[in-house]
N, C-alpha and C positions, 0 to 999 in steps of 0.2 A: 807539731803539725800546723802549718797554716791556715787560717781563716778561712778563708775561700775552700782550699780542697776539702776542709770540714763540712760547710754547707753544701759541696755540690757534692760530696758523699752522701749526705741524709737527705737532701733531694732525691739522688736516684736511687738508696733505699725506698723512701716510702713510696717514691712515685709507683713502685711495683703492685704495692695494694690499691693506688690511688687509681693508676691504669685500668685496673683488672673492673672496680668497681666502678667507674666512667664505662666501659667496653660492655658489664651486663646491664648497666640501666638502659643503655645505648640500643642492646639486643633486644631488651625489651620491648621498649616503647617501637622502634621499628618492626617488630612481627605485627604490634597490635597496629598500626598505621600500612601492616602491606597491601592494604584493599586500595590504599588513600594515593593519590597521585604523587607522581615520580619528586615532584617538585619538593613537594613538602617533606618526604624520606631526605632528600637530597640537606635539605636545611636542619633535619635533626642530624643527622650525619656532620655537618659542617659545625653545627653547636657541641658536639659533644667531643670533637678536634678542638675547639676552642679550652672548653671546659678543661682537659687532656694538660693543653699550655699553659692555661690560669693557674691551675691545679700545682705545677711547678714552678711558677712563679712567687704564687702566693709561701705555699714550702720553704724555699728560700727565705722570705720577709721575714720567716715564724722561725726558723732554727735560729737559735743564736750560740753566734761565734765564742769559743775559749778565749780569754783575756791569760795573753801570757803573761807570767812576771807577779802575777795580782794572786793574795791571797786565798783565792776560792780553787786557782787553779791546781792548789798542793790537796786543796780534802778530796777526800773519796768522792764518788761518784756517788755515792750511795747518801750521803749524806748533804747535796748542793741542794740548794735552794727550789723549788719548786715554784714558776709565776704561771699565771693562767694564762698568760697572753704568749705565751710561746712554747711553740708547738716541738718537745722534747725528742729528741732520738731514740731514747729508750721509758716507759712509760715504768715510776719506781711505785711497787708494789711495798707492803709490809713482809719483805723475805730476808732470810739469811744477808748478813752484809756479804758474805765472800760470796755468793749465787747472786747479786746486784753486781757486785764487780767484776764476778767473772763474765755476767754476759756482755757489759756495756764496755770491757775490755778489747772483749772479744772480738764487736763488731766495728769500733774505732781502730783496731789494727787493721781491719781488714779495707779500710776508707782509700787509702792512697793507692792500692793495686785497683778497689773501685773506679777510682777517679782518671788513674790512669791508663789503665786498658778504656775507660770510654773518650777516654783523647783522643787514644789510638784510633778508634772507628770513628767518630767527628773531622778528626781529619782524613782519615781517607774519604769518609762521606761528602766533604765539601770539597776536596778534587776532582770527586768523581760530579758533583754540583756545579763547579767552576770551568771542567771541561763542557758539560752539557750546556751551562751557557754560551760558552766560546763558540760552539757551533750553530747554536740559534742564532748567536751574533752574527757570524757571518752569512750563514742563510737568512739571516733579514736583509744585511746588506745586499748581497745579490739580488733578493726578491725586489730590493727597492729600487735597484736600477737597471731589473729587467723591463721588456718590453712586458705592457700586459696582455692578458691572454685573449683569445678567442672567446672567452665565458665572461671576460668584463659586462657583458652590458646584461648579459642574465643574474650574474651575482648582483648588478646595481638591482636591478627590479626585484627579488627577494629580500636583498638589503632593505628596500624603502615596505615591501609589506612584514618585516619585522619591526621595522620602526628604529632602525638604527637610522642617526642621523647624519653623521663622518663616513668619506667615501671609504671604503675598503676596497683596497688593491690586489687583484686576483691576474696569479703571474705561473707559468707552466714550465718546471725544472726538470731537468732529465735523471739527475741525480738523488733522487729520493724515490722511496719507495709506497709513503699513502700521503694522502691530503692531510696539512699541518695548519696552523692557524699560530701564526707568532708574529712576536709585537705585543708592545701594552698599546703606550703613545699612538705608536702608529702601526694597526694591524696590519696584517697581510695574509692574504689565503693563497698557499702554494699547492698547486696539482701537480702528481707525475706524470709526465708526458706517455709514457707506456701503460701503466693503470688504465689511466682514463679511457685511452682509446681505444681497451674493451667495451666499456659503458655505453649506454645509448644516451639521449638529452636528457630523457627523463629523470637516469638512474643518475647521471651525470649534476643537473638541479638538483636532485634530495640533496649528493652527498654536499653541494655549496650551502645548501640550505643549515645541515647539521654544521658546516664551519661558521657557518655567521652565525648561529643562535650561538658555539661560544664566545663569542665576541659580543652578542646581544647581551650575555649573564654574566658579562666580566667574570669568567672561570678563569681567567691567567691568573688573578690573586689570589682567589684562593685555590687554585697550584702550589703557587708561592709559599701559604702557608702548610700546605703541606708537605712542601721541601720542606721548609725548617723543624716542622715535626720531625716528621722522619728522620730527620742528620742528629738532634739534639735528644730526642727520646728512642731510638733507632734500635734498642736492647729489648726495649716491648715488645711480644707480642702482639697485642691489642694496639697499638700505634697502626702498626702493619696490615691489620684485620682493617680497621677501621678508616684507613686510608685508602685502601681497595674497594670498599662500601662507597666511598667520597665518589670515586673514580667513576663505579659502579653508574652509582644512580644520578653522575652529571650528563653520561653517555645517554642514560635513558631518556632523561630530560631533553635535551639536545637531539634525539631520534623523534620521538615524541611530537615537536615542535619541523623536523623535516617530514616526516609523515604528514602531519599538518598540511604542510604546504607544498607535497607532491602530490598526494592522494592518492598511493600506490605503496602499500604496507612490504608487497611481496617482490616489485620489481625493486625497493630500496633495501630488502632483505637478500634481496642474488645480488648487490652491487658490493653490500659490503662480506660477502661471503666470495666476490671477487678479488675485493681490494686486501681482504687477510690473506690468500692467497701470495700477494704482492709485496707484506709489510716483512721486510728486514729488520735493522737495526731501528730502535727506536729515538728520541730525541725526547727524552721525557718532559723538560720544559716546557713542550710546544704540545697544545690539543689536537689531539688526531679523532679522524672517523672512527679508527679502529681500537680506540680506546676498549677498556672493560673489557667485562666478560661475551665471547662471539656467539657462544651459546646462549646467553641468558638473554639479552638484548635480539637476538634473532625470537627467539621463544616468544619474547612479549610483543614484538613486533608485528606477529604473526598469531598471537592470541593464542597458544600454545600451552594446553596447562599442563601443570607437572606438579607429582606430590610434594605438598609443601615440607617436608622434614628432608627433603636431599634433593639440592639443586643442580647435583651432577649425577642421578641416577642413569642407570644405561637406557632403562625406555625416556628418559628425557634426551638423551642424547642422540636415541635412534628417529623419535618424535620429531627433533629441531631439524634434523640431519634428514629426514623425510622431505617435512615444508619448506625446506631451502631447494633441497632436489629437485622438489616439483614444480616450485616457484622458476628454477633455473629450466626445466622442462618449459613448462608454458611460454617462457619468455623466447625459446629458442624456433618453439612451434610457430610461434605467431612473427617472429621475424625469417624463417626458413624463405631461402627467394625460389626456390626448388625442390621438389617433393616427386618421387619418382612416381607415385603412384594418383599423382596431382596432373595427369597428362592430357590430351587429348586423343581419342584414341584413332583421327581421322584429320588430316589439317591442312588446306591449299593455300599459300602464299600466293598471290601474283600483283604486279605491278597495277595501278588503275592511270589508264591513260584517257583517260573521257572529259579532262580539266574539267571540269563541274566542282565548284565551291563546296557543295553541300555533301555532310556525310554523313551516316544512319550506324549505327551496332545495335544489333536484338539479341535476346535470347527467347529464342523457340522453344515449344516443347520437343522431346526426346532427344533431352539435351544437345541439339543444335544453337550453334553462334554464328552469328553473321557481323561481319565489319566493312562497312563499302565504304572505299573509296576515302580511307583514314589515312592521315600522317603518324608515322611511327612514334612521334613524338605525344599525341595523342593518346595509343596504344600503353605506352607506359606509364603516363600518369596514370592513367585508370585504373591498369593492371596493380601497381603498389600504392590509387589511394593517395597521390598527393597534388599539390597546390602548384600551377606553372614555375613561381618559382623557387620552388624545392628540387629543381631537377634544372641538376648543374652541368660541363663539360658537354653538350647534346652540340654533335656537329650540323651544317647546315639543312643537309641535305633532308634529314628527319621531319624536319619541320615542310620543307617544300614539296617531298616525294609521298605519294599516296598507296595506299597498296587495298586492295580485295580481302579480305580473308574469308573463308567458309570451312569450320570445325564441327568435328561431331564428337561428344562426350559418350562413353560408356553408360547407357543408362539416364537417370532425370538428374537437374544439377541440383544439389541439396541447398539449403538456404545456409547463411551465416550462424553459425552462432549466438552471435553479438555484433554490436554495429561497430566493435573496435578490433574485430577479429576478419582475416581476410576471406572472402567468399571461394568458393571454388573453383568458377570461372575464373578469378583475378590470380588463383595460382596457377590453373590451367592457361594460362595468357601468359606467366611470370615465367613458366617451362618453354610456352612457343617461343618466347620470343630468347631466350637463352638459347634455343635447339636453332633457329631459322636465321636468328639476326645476330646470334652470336652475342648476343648482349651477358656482359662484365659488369657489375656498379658494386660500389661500396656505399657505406653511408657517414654521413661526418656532421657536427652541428657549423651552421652559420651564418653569419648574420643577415636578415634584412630585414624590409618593412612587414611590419603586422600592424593588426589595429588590434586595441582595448574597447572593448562592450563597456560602458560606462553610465549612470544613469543623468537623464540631460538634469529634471528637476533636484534642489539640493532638501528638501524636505520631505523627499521621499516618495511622493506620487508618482503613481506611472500614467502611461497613456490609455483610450478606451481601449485598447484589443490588446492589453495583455493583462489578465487576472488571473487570482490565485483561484487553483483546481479545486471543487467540492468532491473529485471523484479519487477515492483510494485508488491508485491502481497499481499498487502493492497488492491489495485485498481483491481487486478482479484475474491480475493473475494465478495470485493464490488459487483461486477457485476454480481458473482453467486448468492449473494443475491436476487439480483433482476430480480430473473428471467434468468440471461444467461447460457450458453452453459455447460456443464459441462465440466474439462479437459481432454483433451486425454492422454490414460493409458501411461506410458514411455516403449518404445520398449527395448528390451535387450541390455543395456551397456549404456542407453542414461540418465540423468539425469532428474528427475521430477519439470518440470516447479515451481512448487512451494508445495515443500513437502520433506519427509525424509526418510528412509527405512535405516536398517542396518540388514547386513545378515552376513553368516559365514566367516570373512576374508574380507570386503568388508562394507562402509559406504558412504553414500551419499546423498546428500541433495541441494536443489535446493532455492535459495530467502530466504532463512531461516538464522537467528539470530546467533551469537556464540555460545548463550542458549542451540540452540537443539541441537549442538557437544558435550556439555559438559553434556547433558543427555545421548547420547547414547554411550558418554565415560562410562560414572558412570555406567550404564549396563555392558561393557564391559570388561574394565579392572577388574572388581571385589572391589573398592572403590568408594567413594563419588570423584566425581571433582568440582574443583569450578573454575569461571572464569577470570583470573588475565592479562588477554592480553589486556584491555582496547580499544576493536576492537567494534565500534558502528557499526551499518548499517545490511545487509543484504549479504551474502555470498553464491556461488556454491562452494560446496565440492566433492571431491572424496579422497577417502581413503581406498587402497586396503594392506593387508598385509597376513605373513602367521598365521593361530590361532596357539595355543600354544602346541597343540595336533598333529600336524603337524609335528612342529619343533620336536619331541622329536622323528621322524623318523631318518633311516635310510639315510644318503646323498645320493640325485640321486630316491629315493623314492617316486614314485609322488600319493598322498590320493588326493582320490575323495572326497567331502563332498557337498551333495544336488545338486550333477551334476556340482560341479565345483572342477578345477583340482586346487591339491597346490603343490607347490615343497617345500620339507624341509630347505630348506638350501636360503626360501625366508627372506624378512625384518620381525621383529615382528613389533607388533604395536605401539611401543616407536619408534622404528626407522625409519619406516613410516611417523611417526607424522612428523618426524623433517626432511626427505626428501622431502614429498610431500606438509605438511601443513605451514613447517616452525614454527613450536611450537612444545612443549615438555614438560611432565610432572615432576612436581618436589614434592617430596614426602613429608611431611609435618604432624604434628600433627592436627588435629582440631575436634571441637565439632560436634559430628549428634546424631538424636534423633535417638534411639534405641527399639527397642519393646523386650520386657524382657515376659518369658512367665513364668507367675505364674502357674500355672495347665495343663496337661495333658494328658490324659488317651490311650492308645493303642482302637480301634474302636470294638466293637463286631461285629464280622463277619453277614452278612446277613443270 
């Protein structure tokens, strides 16, 4: 028998027990660490793949090879030399000589069909390895000399708040079926052009987000290693187990970290219960979204518990399969452009020919709306809620033609919700104007100007009128909940215990998040803002300045607007920002969804 096939015989014997007991310490120490974040499961898992490899390595070092020719080679087995420092194939007991020979006979014949049938699977394993790279290879080529994508400049700006510092190239192929992440050198994040364009921005950014954090944890190498686990130890069991654990909890890791930085647990749990939907064939070398298990990773995503002795029980399954549902529910609700039962029960279009500049919308009681002398174009930002310009394809005429409107609602108009949820007038409006103007729109993300909220001082100080809130008001609604008092309204100039308003020249907000500044920025200024001051907690604001209508007076000039007086030659709302809030806007490229309007017709008159 040859040297070699001797020791890789008694390698993959022992490794059997060697496996087994690496796979239960393994099992161990991770149940008792399941409370403990993803990250740290993630590096016992990767250590005990290591260990798996040493473990045969070392094996090797320790068997030693039969010396043919040489004297020791003719005694029995039963009688060779015993050394401490090498690790025997058969461990010799005080027994029968013939019960020594016949075991250590027994399992030294059986070494070369060992050896051989695991040639067999090493090599198909590293064809089936060596094809998987060929095509990574070629979809990196492609990815490298396609144009990049429409989500370039959103991937850069999650890139830099993960702290990757090499640009990553994000390029959209028609030919795949989920988001891939390949390349070492030089990564690349490929989107499917069909996938995606179910997704909204949102859902769209987590799933970038989850491709750059593999690239952020350098998980392509340890892939690597466990390709070569698997091809070379491939017989185990527990290789296999424990290789799916790796997988397991690099997925969760990497969700973990896009959750982070979408802040939408449930719109990034329907993105990727869309994109499984879409995964085919796989390209195992390369990190996917859709890696791991879609059950278990939705489950935690969604804080989902399930009895710990069966991670596939059916109420776990029915559980996941619920909060994805619902998740895809709400997500559908809140973008529906039309809801039959969302209507107006009464509605007069007519043209406004009075050319008069100025135009008014109220809502009355018993559910009455009034809109005088509005451009259409108007109408629909309002109705969906977005920034001029997010609202693409709008022909001339929208902008220059005015029209009346006078609707009567079934009944009083219910409030929102939530401030990110659409009101009932705004789908009531979302219906007329599909029903009267014939209005088509899709939505799609891209690009233009936004600003970043940022704080001007670098040591951390803000300005006098924004400070942190003394008033819970987690704990004041709590107690409206249950029965208490309702707030008292805020007197004139005084700040709302817990609440926001922004009016002509004037913002202010009480116990309230950075979130709602940078909402009633986004209204205000006329772009998206987004929030890069890294300011947790709860905040009073005030924010007084002159509007821009104002400034464009006369010096000395003093415009009324809604009963309040402005002088022209006040702060605008940039320079406000940075006197009174101590933050400033910085103007910047980035991705927002857009609503593009396919179809549109002028209204026939009543």
């Amino acid at each position: 028998m040859n040297p070699w096939m001797y020791v890789a015989g008694w390698v993959l014997v022992h490794f059997v027990w060697q496996g087994a007991v690496v796979a239960l310490a393994a099992t161990c120490v991770l149940h008792l660490c399941r409370r403990q974040a993803a990250s740290l499961r993630y590096v016992i898992a990767c250590g005990a793949m290591a260990m798996m490899l040493a473990g045969a390595v070392a094996t090797a070092a320790l068997v030693k090879a039969p010396t043919h020719g040489s004297e020791s080679s003719n005694v029995p087995a039963h009688r060779r030399e015993v050394r401490a420092d090498v690790l025997l194939p058969i461990e010799l007991q005080n027994t029968p000589a013939s019960a020594e020979a016949s075991s250590g006979v027994r399992v030294e014949l059986l070494l070369p069909w060992i050896v051989s049938a695991w040639l067999c699977g090493v090599t198909f394993l590293l064809l089936r390895a060596g094809a998987g790279w060929w095509r990574v290879r070629r979809l990196h080529s492609l990815a490298l000399s396609s144009a990049s994508s429409i989500w370039q400049g959103a991937g850069d700006r999650i890139a830099s708040r993960l702290n990757l510092r090499r640009a990553i190239r994000i390029v959209e192929l028609p030919h795949i079926d989920v988001p891939l992440v390949i390349g070492c050198l030089r990564p690349a994040v490929v989107l499917p052009i069909a996938a995606i364009a179910q997704l909204d921005v949102a859902q769209v950014e987590a799933i970038l987000a989850h491709e750059l954090a593999h690239v952020r944890r350098h998980d392509y190498l340890v892939n690597l290693m466990q390709t070569l686990a698997e091809t070379l130890l491939f017989y185990h069991p527990a290789v296999w187990w424990l290789s799916a654990r790796i997988r397991d909890e690099r997925e969760h890791c990497c969700d973990d970290m896009a959750v982070a930085v979408c802040g939408d647990p449930v719109g990034y749990a329907a993105a990727l219960t869309e994109l499984e939907a879409w995964r085919g064939r796989e390209v195992s070398l390369a990190a996917a979204a859709t890696g791991g298990s879609l059950l278990l990773r939705v489950r935690r995503i969604l804080r989902v518990e399930m009895p710990e002795d069966s991670r596939t029980s059916p109420w776990a399954v029915a559980i996941a399969v619920a909060a994805v549902a619902g998740g895809l529910t709400l997500t559908a609700i809140a973008q529906a452009p039309v809801r039959e039962a969302q209507s107006f029960e009464v509605a007069s279009v007519r043209p406004n020919t009075s050319g008069d500049a100025r135009s008014t919308s109220q809502i009355l009681p018993g559910g009455r709306y009034t809109a005088i002398n509005v451009p259409a174009r108007l109408l629909i930002i309002n109705s969906y809620s977005l920034q001029p310009q997010q609202l693409i394809g709008a022909p001339d005429w929208i902008s220059s033609e005015r029209f009346d409107i006078v609707a009567k609602a079934e009944g009083e108009f219910e409030p929102p919700e939530s401030r990110d949820t659409p009101s009932q007038v705004q789908l009531m409006m979302q219906s007329l104007l599909a029903e009267r103007f014939k209005l088509k729109v899709h939505r799609e993300p891209r690009e233009v100007d936004i600003y970043a909220l940022v704080p001007v001082r670098t040591d951390g100080r803000l300005g006098p009128e924004l400070k942190p809130s003394a008033t819970d008001c987690e704990a004041v609604r709590a107690a409206r909940g249950k029965g208490g008092p309702p707030p008292e309204p805020p007197k004139p100039g005084e700040r709302p215990q817990c609440g926001a308003w922004v009016g002509a020249g004037e913002l202010v907000a009480g116990g309230q998040p950075l979130l709602e500044l940078v909402s009633m920025l986004s209204g205000t200024v006329g772009r998206s803002v987004i929030d890069r001051t890294g300011l947790k907690g709860t905040y009073d604001i005030y924010l007084k300045w002159t509007p821009d209508i104002v400034r464009q007076r006369g010096p000395g000039e003093t415009v009324r607007i809604n009963g309040v007086e402005f002088d022209p030659s006040g702060p605008s709302i940039f320079t406000a920002l940075q006197e009174q809030l101590g933050l400033k806007l910085e103007s910047e490229r980035g991705t927002v969804e857009a609503l593009v309007i396919d179809h549109i017709e002028r209204p026939a008159p009543d």
